[in-house]
C-alpha positions in Angstrom: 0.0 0.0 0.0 1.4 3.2 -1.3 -1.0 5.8 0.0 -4.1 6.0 2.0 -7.6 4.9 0.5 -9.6 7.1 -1.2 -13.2 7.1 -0.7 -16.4 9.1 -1.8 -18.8 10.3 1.3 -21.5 10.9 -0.8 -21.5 6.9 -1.0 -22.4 6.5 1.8 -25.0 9.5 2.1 -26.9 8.3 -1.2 -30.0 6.6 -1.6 -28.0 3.4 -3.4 -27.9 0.9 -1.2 -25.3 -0.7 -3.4 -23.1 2.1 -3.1 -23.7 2.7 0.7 -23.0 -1.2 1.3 -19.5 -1.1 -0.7 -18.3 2.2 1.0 -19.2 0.4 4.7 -17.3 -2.3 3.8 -14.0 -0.4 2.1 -14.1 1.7 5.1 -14.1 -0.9 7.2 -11.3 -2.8 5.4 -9.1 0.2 5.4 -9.6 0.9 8.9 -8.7 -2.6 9.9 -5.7 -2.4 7.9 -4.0 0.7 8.3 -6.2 3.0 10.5 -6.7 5.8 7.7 -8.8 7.3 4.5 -9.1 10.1 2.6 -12.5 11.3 1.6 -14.0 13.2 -0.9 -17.3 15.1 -1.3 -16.8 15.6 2.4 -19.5 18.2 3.2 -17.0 21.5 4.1 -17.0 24.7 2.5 -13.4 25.7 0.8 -14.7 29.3 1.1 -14.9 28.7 5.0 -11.9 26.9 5.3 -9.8 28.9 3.3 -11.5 31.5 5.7 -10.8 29.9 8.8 -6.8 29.7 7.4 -6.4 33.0 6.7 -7.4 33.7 9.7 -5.0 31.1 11.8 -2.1 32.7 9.7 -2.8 35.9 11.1 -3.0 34.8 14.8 -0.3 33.0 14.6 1.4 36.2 13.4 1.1 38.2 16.3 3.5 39.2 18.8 4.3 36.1 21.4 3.1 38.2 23.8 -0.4 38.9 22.3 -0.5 35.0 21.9 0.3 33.9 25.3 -2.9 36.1 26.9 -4.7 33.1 25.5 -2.5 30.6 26.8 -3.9 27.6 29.0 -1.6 25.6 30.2 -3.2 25.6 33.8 -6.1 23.7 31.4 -4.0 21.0 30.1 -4.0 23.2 26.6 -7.4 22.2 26.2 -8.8 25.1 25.0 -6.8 28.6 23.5 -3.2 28.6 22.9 -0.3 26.5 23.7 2.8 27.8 23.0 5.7 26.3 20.8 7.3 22.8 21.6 5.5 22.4 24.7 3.6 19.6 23.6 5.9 16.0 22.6 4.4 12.8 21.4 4.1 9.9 24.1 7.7 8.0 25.1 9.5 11.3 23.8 11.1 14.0 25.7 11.7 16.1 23.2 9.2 19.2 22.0 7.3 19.4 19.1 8.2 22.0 16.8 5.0 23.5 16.6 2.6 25.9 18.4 -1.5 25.0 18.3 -4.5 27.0 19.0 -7.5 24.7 20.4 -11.4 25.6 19.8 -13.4 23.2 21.7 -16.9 22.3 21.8 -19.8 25.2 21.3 -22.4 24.0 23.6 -25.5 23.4 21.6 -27.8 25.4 23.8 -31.0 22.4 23.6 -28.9 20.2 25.1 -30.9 19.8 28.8 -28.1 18.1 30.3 -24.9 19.8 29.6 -21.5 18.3 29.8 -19.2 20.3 32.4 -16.4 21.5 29.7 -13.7 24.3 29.6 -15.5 27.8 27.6 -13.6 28.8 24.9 -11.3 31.5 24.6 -12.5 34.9 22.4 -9.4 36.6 20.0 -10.5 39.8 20.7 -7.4 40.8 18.2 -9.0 38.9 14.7 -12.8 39.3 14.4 -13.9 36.5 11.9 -11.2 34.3 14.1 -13.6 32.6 16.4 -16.4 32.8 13.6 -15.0 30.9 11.3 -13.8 28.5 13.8 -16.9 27.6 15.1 -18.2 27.2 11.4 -15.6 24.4 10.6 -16.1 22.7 14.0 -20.0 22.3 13.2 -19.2 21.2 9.7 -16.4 18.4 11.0 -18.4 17.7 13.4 -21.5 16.9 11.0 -18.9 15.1 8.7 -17.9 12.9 11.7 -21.4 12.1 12.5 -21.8 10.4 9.1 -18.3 8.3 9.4 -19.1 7.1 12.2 -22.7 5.9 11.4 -20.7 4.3 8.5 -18.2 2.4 11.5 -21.2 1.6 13.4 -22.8 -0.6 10.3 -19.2 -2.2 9.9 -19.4 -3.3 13.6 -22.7 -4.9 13.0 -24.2 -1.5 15.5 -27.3 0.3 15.3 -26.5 3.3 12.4 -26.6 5.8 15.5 -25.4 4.0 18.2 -22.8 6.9 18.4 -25.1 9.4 17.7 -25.5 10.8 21.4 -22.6 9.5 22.5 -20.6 12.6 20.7 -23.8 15.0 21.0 -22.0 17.9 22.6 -18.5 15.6 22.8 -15.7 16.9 24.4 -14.2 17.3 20.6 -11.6 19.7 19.7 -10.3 21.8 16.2 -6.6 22.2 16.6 -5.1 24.6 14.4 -1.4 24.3 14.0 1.8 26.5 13.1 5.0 24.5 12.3 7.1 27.6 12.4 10.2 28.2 9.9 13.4 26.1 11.0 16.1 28.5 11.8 18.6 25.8 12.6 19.7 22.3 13.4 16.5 20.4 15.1 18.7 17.8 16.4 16.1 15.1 16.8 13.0 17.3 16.9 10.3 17.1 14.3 7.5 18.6 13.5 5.1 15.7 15.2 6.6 13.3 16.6 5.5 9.7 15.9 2.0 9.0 17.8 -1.1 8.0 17.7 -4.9 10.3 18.5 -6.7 9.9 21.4 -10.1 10.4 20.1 -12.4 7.8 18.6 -11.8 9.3 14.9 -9.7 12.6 13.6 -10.6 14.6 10.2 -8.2 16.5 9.0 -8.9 19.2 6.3 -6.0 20.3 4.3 -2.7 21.2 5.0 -0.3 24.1 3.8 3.1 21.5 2.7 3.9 17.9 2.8 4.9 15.9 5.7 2.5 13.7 7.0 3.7 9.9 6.9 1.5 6.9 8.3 3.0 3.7 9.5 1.8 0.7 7.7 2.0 -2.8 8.7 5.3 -4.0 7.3 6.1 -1.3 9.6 7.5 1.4 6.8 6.0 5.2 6.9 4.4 6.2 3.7 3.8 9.9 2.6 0.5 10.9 2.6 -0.4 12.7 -0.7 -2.5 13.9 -3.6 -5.5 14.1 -1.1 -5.9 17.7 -1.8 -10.1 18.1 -1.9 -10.2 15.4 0.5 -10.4 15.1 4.2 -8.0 12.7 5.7 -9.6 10.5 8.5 -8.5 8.4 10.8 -9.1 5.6 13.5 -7.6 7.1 17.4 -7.2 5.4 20.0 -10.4 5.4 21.9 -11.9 3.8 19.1 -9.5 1.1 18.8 -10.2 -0.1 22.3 -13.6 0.4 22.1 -13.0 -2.3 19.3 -10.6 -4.4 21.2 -8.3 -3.8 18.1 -10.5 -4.7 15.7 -10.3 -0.9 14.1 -6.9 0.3 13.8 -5.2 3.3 15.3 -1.9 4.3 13.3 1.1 5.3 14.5 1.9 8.7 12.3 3.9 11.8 12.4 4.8 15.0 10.6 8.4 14.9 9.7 10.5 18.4 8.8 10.8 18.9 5.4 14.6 18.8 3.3 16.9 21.7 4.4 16.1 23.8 1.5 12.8 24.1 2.7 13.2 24.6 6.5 12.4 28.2 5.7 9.0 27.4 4.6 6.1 27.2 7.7 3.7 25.0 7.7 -0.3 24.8 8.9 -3.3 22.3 9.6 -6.1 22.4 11.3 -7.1 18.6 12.5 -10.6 18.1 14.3 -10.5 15.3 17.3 -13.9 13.9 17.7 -14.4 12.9 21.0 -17.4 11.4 22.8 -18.7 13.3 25.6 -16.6 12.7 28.9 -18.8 10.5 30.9 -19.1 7.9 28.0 -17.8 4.5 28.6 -15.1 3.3 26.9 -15.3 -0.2 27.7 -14.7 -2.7 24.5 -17.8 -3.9 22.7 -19.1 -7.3 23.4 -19.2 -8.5 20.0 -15.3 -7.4 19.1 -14.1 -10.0 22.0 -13.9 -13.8 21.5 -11.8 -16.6 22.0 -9.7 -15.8 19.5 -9.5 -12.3 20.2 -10.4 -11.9 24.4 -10.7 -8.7 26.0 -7.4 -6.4 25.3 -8.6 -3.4 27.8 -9.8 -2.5 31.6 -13.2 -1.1 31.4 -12.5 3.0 31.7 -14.4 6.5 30.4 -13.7 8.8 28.2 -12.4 11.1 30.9 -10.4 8.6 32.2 -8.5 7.8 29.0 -8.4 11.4 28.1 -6.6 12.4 31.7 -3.8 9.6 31.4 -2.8 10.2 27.6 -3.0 14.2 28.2 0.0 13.5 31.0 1.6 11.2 28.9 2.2 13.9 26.1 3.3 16.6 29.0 0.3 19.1 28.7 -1.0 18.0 32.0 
């Protein structure tokens, strides 16, 4: 396998129950094999998201300063800005070369029985900043829905079974800055080699190369010619919820060759999490005797708590 599978959402959303059948099960096939797609006729905006971009560019162009008012470390960096190379991928001590911004979930105000989540922090500096923001989250977040009705078929589930468990999740859109490298990284790279915590991540574009996935003859492939596409993946809450059944895939973001350190680089990934009181505990018809129970029962919470430590934002 060279690249990622590509696959058509509008499959899946169709009234073909041909088409809808086949894109369940090349989902699912892809997702046991090496944890990530790349789908088109995804549902987002480019006008938006080119919006949303711009926007990012410019934030991350203020003074350091101006930034770190919004910083949140005292939050685990769960929501506003966390500054550059604090954050490092699980088993490494080294920073990522990086700096994020994280919007988190805009409380749907019909929701009688809110979950108990950090608010999110206002730019006052960019107006359309939060705007925008909040648009892409609602669309991702929509998008998400629909992949993981899809998952749900694949595990023999009721189409919504995840429905309310990610109504008001604890999900969060990450928007990046791989700053210009202005000298030897030693061993620090953009990303580290890791895997998500969430039960799935869409990704939507990317301003340069660099993401490589691990396949199972354990050699990292390049991710590319996905542009129009949303890259999607299996994390690691949904592997276990699938006692390894559905694969979560050890990827990173690598620097780019020396001529091109000078060049920065952005993306904006959305982790789709369920809400934090949702159980976690793997699903009764991914264990058997040939597979038995890989996990202790836990909650989202839970799970979330011990890998945000493990990275060094908590």
């Amino acid at each position: 396998m060279d690249n990622i599978p590509k696959l058509d959402l509008s499959d899946f959303i169709s009234d073909n129950s041909t088409l809808k059948s086949k894109f369940i099960s090349d989902l699912g096939h892809a997702y046991e094999e090496i944890g990530f797609v790349a789908i088109r006729n995804h549902g987002i905006p480019q006008s938006d998201l080119n919006a949303l971009y711009s926007n990012v560019k410019d934030f991350f162009n203020l003074d350091t300063e101006i930034k770190l008012k919004y910083d949140d470390t005292a939050g685990g960096g769960q929501r506003g800005y966390t500054g550059f190379g604090k954050e490092h991928a699980k088993n490494r001590n080294t920073g990522d070369l990086k700096e994020f911004w994280h919007f988190g979930q805009f409380i749907d105000p019909s929701d009688t029985n809110p979950p108990k989540l950090p608010n999110n922090k206002t730019v006052a500096e960019i107006s359309d900043f939060n705007l925008f923001g909040e648009k892409i989250y609602k669309a991702l977040e929509n998008t998400g829905v629909q992949m993981l009705r899809a998952i749900a078929l694949y595990l023999n589930l009721d189409e919504n079974y995840f429905d309310q468990k990610v109504w008001n999740g604890n999900s969060i859109l990450r928007a990046i800055h791989y700053p210009p490298i202005t000298e030897d990284p030693k061993d620090a790279i953009r990303a580290g080699e890791h895997e998500d915590i969430n039960l799935i991540t869409l990704l939507v574009g990317a301003s340069a190369d660099g993401l490589e996935v691990l396949n199972k003859q354990g050699k990292y492939i390049a991710v590319t010619e996905v542009e129009n596409h949303i890259v999607i993946n299996v994390g690691d809450m949904l592997q276990r919820l699938t006692n390894n059944k559905l694969k979560s895939t050890t990827h990173r973001v690598v620097n780019p060759s020396e001529e091109k350190w000078h060049e920065p680089r952005f993306s904006i990934p959305f982790f789709l999490h369920p809400r934090p009181e949702v159980r976690l505990d793997c699903l009764e018809n991914c264990i058997d005797e040939n597979n038995p129970k890989q996990y202790e029962d836990c909650s989202a919470n839970e799970f979330l708590i011990q890998r945000l430590t493990e990275i060094g934002l908590i």
